[in-house]
C-alpha angles and dihedrals in degrees: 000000000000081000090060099049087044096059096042080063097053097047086048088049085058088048096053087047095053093039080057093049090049095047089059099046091051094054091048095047083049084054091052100051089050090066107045087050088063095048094050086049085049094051095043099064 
């Protein structure tokens, strides 16, 4: 029983970890974007 419990916690630590890795890839994709956004608004003038 405490094994079980043991290894769910495990499984919903590697889920934090991945649903962190995903957060910051998602700010630095919106950052990107961002910038390539001012450049076309640069180039299209």
């Amino acid at each position: 029983e405490k094994r079980v419990y043991e290894q769910k916690i495990s499984e919903l630590e590697e889920e934090l970890k991945k649903i962190d890795l995903i957060k910051a890839d998602n700010i630095r994709l919106k950052e990107e974007n961002a910038a390539l956004i001012r450049v076309i608004s640069k180039l299209s003038k």
